[in-house]
N, C-alpha and C positions, 0 to 999 in steps of 0.2 A: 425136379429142376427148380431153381432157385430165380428171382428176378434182383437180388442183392450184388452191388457193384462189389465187384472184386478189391481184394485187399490191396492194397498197391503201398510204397515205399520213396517218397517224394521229398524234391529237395525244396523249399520254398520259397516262392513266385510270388508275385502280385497275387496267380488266380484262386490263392489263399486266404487273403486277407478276412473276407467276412467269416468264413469257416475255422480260422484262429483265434478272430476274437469272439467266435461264440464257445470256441474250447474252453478259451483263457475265464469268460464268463463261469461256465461248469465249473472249473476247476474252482475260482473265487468262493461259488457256490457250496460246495465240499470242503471250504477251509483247508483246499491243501497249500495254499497262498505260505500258511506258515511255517512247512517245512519243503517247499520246493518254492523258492524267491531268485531267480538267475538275475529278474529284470522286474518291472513291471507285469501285470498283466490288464493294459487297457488297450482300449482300441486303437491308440498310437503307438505303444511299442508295437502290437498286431503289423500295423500299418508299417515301420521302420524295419520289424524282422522280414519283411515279405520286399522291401523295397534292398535287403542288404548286400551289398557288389562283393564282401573281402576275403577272403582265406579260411576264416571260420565258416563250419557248414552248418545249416541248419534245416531239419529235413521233418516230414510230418509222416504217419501215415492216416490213409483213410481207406474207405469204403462209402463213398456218397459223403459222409462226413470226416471230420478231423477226427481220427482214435487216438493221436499221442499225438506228441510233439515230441522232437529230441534234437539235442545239441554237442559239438564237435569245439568246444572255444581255445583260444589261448597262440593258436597261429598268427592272430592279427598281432600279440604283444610281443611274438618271436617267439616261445615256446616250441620247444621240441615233441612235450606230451599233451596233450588235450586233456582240458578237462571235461569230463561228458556229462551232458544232463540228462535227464527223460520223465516226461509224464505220462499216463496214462489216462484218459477219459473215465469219470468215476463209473459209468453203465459200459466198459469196455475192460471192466480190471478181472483177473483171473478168469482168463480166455486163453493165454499163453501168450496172448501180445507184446507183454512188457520181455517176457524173453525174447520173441522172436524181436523185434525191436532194438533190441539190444547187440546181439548178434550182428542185426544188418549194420548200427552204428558204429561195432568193433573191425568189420569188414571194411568200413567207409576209412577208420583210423588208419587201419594196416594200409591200404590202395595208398594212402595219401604218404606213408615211408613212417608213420609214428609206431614207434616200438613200444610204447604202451599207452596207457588212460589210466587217468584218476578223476575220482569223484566222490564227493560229501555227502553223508547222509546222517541224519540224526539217531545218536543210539536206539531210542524209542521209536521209532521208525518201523518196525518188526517185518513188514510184511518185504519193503525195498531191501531192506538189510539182508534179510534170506537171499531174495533172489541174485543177490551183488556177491555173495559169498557162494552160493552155488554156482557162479558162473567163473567162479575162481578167484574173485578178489581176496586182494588180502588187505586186511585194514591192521594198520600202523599210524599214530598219532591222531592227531586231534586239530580243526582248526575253529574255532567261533561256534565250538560247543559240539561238533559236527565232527563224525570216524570220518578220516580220510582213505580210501581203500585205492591199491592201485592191481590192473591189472596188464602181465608181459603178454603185448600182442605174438602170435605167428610162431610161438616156441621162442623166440629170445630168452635168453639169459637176461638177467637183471646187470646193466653196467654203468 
């Protein structure tokens, strides 16, 4: 028997905030600041992502603490496809989180009527790039240096 909080799948609240910007820290920490940049990562965007009312979701998961962060954007600009982000906590990567994680966010897309996601990653990237491609993306062009991969939610046709 275990005393470790259960993995849970959270959309983000105020009773995040201190627990985001101590991610965003790690993350800074790990230098992944320079290939996953959506926003800032200070304790005021923390503070703005946890206070956000609009159409884009933005969801975390934990156990006691923040394991990842992930994001749902582009509804607020009218978009039809979301583009989707995600991190993962550097003492939380290859656990199978960033898959499972993934999955919950492509479930989140679908519920909400988007027929697919896209998202950027940097070629050198290796490890995200695998798992973006094993989860079926396909990547087609390029934007600001960055494979752009998309992937057809719920069996769609591409139209």
């Amino acid at each position: 028997m275990t005393d470790r909080p259960p993995l849970e799948f959270q959309r983000l609240g105020p009773g995040h905030q201190v627990g985001l910007t101590e991610f965003f820290a790690a993350l800074t920490a790990a230098g992944d600041d320079r290939t996953f940049h959506p926003h800032p990562f200070t304790p005021e965007a923390a503070a703005k992502l946890c206070r956000y009312t609009g159409r884009d979701l933005y969801y975390v998961a934990t156990a006691g603490a923040v394991l990842a962060y992930g994001m749902l954007r582009g509804w607020d600009e009218g978009y039809e496809v979301p583009s989707l982000g995600i991190a993962v906590h550097p003492a939380a990567r290859r656990t199978g989180l960033g898959k499972a994680f993934m999955a919950f966010l492509h479930a989140a897309a679908a519920a909400r009527g988007a027929p697919r996601v896209r998202l950027k990653v940097y070629p050198d990237n290796t490890p995200a790039r695998t798992l973006y491609e094993r989860l079926g993306y396909v990547f087609a062009g390029e934007s600001a240096g960055q494979l752009v991969g998309v992937l057809t939610l719920g069996g769609r046709a591409d139209g």
